[in-house]
CHARMM-style PDB file with segment names, atoms N, HN, CA, C and O in Angstrom:
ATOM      1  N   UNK     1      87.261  72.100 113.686  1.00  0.00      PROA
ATOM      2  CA  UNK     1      88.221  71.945 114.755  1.00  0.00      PROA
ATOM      3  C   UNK     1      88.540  73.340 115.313  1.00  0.00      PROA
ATOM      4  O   UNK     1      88.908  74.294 114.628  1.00  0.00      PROA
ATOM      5  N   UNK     2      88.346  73.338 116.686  1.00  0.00      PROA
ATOM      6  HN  UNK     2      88.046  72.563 117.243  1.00  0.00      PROA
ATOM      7  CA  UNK     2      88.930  74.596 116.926  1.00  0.00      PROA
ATOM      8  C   UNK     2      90.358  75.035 117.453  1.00  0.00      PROA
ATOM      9  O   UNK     2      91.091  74.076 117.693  1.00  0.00      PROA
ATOM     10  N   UNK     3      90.737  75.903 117.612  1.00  0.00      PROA
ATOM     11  HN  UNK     3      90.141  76.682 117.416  1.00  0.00      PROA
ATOM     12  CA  UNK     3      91.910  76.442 117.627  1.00  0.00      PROA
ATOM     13  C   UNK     3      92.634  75.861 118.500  1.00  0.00      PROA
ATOM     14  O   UNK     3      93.851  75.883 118.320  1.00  0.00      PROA
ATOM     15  N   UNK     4      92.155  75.267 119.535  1.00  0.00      PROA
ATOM     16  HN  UNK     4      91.166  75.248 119.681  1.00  0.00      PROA
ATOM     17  CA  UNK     4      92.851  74.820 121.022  1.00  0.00      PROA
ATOM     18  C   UNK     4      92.873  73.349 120.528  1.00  0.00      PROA
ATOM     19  O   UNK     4      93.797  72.716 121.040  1.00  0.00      PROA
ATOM     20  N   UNK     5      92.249  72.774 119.833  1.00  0.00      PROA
ATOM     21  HN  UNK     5      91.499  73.288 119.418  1.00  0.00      PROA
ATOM     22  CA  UNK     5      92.708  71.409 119.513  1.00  0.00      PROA
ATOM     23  C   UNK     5      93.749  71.687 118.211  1.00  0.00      PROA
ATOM     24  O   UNK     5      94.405  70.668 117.992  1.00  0.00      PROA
ATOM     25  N   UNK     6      93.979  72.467 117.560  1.00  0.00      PROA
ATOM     26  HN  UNK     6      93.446  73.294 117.738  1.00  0.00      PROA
ATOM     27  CA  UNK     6      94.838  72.555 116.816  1.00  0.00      PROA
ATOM     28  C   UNK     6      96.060  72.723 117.176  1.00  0.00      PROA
ATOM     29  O   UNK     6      97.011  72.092 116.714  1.00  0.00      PROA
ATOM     30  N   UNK     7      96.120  73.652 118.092  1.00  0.00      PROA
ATOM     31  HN  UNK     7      95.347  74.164 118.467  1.00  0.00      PROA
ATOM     32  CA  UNK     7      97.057  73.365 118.607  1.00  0.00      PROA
ATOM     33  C   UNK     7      98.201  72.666 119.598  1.00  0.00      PROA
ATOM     34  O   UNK     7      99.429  72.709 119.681  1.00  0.00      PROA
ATOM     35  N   UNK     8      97.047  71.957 120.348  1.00  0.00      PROA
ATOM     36  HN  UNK     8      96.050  71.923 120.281  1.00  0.00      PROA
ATOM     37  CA  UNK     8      97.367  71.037 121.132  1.00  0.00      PROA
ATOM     38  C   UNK     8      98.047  69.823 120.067  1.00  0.00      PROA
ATOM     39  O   UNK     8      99.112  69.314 120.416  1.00  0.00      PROA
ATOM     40  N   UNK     9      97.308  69.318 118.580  1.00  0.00      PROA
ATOM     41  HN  UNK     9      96.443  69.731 118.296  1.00  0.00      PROA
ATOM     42  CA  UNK     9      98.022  68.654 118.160  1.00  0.00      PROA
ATOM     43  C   UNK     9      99.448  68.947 117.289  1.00  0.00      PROA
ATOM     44  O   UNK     9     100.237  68.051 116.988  1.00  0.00      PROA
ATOM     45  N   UNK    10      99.641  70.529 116.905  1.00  0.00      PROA
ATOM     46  HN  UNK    10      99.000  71.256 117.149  1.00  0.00      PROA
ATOM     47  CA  UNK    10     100.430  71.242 116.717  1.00  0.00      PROA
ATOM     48  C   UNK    10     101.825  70.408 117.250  1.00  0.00      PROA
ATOM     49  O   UNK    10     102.681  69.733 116.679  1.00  0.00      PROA
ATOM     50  N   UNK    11     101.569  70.843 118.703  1.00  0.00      PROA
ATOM     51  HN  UNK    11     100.873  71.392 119.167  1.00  0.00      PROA
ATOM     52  CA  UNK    11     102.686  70.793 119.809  1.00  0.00      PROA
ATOM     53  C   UNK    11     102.801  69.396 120.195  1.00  0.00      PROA
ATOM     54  O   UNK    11     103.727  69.082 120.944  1.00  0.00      PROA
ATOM     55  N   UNK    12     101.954  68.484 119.767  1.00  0.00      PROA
ATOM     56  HN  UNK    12     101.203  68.738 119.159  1.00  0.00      PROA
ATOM     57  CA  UNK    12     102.079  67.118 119.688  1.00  0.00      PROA
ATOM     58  C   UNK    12     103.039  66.464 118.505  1.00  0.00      PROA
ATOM     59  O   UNK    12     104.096  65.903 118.794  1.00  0.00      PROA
ATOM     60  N   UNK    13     102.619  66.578 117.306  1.00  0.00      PROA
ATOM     61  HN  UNK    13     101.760  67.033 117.071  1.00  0.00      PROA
ATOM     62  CA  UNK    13     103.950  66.737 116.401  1.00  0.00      PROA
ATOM     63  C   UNK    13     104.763  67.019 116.709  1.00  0.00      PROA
ATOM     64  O   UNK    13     105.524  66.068 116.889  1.00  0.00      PROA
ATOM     65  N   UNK    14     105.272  68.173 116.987  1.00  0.00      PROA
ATOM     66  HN  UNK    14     104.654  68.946 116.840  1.00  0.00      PROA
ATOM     67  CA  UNK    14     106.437  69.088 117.113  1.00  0.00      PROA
ATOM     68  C   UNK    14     107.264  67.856 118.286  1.00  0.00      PROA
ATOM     69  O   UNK    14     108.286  67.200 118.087  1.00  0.00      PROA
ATOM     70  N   UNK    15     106.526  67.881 119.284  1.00  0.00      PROA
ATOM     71  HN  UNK    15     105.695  68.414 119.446  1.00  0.00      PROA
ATOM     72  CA  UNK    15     107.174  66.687 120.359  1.00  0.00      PROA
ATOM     73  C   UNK    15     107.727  65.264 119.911  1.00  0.00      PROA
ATOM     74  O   UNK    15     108.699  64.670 120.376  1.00  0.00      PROA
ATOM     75  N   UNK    16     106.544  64.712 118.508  1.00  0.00      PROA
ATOM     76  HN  UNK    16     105.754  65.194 118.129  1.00  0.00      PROA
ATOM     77  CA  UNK    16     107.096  63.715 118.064  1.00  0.00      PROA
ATOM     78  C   UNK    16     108.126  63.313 117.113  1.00  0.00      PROA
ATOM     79  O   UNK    16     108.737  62.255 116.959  1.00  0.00      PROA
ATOM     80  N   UNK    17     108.173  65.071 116.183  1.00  0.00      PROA
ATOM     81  HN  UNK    17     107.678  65.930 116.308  1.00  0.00      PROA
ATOM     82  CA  UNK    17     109.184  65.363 115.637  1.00  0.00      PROA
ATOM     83  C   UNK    17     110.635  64.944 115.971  1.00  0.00      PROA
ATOM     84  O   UNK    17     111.416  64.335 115.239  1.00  0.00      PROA
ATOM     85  N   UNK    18     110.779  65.277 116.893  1.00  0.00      PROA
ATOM     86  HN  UNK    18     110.144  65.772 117.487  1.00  0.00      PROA
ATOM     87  CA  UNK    18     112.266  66.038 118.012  1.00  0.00      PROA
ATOM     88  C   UNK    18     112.380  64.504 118.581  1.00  0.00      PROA
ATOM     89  O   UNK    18     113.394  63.878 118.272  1.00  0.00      PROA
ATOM     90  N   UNK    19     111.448  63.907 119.347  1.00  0.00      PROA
ATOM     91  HN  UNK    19     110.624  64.416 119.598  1.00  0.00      PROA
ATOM     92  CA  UNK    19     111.783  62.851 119.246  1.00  0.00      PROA
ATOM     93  C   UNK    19     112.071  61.882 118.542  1.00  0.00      PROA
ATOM     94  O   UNK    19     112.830  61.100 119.115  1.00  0.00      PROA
ATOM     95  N   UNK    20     111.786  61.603 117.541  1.00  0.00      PROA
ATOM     96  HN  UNK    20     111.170  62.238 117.075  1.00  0.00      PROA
ATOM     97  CA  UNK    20     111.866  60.849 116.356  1.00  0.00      PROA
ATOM     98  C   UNK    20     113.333  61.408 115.666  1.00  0.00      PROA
ATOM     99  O   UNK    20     114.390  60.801 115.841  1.00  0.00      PROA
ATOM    100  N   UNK    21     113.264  62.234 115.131  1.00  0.00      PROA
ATOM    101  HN  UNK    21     112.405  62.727 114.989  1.00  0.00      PROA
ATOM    102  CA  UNK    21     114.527  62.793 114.889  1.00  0.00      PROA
ATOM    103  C   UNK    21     116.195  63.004 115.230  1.00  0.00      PROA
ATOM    104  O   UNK    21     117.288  62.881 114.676  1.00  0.00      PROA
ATOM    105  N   UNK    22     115.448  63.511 116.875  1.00  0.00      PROA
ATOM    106  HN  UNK    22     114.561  63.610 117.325  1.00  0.00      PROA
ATOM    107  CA  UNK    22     116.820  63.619 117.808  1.00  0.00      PROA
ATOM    108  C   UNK    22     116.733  62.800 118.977  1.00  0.00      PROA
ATOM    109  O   UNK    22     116.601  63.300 120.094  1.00  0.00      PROA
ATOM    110  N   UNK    23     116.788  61.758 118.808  1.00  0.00      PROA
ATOM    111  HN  UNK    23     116.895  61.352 117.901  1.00  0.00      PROA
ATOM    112  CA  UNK    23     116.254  60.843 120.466  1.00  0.00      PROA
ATOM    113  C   UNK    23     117.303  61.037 121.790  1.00  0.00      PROA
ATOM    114  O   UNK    23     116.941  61.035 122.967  1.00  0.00      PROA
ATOM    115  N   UNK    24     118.452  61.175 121.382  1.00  0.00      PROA
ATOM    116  HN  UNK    24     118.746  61.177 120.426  1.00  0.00      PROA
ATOM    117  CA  UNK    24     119.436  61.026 122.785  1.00  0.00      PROA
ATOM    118  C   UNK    24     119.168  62.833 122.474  1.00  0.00      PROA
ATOM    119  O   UNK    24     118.603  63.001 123.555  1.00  0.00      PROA
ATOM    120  N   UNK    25     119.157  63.563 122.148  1.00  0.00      PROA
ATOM    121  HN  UNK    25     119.615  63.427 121.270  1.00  0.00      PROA
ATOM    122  CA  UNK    25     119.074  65.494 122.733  1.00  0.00      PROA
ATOM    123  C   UNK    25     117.489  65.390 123.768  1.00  0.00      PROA
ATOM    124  O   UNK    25     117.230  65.877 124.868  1.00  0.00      PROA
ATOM    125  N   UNK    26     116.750  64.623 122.923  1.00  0.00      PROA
ATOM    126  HN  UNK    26     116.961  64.227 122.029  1.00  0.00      PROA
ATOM    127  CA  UNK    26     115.080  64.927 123.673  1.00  0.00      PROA
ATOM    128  C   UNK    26     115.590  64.133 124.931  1.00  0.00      PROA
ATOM    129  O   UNK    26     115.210  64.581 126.012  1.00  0.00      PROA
ATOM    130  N   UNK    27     116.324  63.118 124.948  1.00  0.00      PROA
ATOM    131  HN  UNK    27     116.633  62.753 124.070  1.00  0.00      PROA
ATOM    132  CA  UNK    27     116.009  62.114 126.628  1.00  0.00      PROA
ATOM    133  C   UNK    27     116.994  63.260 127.224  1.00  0.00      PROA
ATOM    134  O   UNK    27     116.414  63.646 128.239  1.00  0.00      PROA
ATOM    135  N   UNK    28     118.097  63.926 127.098  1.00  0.00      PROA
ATOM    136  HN  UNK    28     118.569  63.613 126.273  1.00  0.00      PROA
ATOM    137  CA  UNK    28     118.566  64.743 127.466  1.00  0.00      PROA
ATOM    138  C   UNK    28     117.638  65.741 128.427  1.00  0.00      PROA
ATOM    139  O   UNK    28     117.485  65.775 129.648  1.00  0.00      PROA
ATOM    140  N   UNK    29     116.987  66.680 127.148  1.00  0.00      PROA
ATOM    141  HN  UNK    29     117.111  66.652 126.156  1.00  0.00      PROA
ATOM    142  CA  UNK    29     115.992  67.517 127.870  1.00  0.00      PROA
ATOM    143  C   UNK    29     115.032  66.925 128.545  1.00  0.00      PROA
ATOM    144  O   UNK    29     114.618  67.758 129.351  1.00  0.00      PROA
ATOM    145  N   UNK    30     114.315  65.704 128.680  1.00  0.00      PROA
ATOM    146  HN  UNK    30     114.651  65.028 128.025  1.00  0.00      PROA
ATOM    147  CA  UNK    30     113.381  65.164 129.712  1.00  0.00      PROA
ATOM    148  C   UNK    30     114.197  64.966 130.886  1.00  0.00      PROA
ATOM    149  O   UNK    30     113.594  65.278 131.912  1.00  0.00      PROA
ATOM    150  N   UNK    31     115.671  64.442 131.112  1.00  0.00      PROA
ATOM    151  HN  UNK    31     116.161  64.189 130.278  1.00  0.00      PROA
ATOM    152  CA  UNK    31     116.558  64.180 132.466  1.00  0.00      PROA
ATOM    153  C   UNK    31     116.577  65.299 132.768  1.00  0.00      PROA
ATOM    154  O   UNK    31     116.234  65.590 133.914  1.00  0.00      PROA
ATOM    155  N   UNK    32     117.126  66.683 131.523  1.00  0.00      PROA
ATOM    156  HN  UNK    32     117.404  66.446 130.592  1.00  0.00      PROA
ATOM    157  CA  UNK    32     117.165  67.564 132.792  1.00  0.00      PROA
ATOM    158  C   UNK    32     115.555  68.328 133.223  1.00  0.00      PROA
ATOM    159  O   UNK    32     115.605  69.205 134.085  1.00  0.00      PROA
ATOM    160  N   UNK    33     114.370  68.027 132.702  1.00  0.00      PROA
ATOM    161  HN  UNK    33     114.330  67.315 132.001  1.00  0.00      PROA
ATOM    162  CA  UNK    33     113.534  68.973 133.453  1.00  0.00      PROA
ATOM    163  C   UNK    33     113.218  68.463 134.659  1.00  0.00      PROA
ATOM    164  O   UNK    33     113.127  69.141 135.683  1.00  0.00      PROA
ATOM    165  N   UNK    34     112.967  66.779 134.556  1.00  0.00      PROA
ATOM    166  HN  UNK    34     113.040  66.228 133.724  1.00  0.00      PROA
ATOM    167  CA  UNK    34     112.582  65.712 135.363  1.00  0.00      PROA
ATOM    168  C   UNK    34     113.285  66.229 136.726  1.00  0.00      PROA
ATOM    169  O   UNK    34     112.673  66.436 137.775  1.00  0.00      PROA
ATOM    170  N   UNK    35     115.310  66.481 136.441  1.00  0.00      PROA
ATOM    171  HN  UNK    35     115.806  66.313 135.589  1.00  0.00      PROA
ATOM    172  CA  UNK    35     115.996  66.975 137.676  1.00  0.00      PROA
ATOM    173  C   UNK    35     115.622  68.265 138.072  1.00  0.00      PROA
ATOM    174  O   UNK    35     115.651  68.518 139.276  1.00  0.00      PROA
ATOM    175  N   UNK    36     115.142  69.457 136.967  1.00  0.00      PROA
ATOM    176  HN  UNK    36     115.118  69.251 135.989  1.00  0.00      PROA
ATOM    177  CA  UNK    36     114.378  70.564 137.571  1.00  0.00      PROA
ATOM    178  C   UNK    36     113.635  70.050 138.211  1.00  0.00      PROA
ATOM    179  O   UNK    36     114.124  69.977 139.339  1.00  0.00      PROA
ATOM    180  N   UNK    37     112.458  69.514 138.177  1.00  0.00      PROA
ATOM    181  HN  UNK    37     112.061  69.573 137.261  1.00  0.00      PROA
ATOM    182  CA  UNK    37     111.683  69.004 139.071  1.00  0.00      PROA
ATOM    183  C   UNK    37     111.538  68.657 140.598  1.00  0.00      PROA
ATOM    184  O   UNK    37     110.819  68.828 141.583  1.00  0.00      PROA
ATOM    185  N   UNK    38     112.709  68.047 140.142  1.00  0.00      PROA
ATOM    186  HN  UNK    38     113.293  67.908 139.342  1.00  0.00      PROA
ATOM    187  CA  UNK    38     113.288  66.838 141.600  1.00  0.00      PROA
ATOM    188  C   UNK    38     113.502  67.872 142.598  1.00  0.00      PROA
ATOM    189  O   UNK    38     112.897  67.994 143.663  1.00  0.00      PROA
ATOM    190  N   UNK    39     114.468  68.633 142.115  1.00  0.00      PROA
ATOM    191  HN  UNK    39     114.959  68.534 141.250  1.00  0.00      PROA
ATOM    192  CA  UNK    39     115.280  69.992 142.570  1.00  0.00      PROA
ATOM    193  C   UNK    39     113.839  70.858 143.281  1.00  0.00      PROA
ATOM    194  O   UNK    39     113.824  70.987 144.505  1.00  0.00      PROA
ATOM    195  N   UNK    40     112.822  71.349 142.558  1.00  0.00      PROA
ATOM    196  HN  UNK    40     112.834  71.245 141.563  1.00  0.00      PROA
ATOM    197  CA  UNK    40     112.154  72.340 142.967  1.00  0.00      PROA
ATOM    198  C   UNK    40     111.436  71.366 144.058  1.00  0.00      PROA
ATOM    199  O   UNK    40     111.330  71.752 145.222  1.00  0.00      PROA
ATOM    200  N   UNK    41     110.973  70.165 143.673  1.00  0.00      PROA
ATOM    201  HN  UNK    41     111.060  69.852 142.727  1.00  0.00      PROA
ATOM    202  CA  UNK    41     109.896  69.598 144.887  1.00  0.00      PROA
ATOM    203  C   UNK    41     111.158  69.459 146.017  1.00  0.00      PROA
ATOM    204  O   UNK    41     110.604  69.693 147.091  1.00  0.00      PROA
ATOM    205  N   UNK    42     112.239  69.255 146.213  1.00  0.00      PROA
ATOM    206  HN  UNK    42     112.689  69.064 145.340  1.00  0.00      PROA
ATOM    207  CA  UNK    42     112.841  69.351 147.347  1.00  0.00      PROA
ATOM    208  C   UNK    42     113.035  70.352 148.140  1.00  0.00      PROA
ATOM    209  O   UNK    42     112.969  70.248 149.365  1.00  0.00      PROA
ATOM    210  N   UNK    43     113.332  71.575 147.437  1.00  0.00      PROA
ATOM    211  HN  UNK    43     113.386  71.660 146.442  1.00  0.00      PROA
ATOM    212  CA  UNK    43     113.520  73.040 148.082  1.00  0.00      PROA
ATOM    213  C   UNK    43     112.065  73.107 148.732  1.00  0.00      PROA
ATOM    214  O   UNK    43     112.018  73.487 149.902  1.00  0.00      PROA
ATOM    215  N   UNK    44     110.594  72.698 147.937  1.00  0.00      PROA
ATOM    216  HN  UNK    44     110.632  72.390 146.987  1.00  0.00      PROA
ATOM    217  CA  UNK    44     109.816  73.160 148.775  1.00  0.00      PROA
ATOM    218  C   UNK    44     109.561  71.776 149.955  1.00  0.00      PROA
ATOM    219  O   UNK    44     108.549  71.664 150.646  1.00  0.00      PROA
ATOM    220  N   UNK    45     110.362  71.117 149.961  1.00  0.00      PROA
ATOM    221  HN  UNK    45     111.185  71.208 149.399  1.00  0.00      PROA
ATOM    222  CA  UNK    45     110.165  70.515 151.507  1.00  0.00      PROA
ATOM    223  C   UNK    45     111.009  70.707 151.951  1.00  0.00      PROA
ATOM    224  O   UNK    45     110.566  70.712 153.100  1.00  0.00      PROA
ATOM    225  N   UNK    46     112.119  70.924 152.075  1.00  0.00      PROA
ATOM    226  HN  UNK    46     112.479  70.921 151.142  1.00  0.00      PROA
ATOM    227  CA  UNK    46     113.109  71.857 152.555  1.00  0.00      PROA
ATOM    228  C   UNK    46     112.066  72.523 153.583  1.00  0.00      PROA
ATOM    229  O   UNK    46     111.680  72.059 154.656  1.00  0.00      PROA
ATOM    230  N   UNK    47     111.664  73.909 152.877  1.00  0.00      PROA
ATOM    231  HN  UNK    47     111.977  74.286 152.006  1.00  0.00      PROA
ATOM    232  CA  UNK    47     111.390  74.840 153.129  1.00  0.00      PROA
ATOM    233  C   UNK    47     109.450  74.757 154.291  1.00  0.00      PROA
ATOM    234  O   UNK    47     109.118  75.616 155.108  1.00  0.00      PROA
ATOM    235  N   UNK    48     108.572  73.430 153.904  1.00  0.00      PROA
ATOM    236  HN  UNK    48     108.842  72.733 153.240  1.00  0.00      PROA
ATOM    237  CA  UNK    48     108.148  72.876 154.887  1.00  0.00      PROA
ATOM    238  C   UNK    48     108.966  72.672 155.827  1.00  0.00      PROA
ATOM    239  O   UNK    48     109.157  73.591 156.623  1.00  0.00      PROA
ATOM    240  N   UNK    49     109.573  71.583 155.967  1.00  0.00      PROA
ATOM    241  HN  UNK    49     109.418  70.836 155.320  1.00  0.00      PROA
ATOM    242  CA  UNK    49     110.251  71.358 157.026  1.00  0.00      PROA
ATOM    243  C   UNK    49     110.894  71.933 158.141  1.00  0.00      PROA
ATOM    244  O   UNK    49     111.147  71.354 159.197  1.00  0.00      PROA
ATOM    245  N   UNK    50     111.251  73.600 157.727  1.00  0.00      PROA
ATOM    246  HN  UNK    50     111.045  74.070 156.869  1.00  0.00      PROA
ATOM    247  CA  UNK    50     111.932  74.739 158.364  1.00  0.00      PROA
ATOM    248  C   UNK    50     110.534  75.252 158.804  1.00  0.00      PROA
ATOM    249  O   UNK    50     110.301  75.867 159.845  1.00  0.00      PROA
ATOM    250  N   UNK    51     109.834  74.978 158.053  1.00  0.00      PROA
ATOM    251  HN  UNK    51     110.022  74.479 157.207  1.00  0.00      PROA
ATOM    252  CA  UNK    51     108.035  76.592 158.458  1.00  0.00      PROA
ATOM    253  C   UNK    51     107.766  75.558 159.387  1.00  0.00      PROA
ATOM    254  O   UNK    51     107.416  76.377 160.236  1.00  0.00      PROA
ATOM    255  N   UNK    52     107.589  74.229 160.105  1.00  0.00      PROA
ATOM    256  HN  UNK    52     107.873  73.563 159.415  1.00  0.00      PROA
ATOM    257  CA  UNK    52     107.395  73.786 160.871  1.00  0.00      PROA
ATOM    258  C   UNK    52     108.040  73.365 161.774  1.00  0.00      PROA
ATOM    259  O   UNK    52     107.282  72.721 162.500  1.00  0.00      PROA
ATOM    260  N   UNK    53     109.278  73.363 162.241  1.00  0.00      PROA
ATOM    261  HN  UNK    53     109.894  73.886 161.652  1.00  0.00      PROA
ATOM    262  CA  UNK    53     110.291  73.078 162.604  1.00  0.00      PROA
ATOM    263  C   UNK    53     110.130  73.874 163.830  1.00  0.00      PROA
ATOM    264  OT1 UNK    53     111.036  73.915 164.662  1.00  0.00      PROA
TER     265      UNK     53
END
């Protein structure tokens, strides 16, 4: 196995860990990146919307 699949399943644990463990902190951190998200894809249409405007 090489290193990049090791660690890919590494960080797969670790994810199922935290979930399994801490379920309402992890849905926490998925709402807020999900709203990072939301947040950044809006600023950049925002910011379309003005470059064409």
């Amino acid at each position: 196995m090489d290193a990049k699949k090791a660690m890919i399943l590494v960080g797969v644990a670790l994810v199922l860990f935290y979930v399994i463990t801490q379920p309402s902190q992890a849905a926490n951190a998925v709402q807020g990146l999900l709203g990072w998200l939301k947040d950044g894809a809006e600023a950049i249409i925002t910011f379309m919307r003005n470059l064409f405007a």
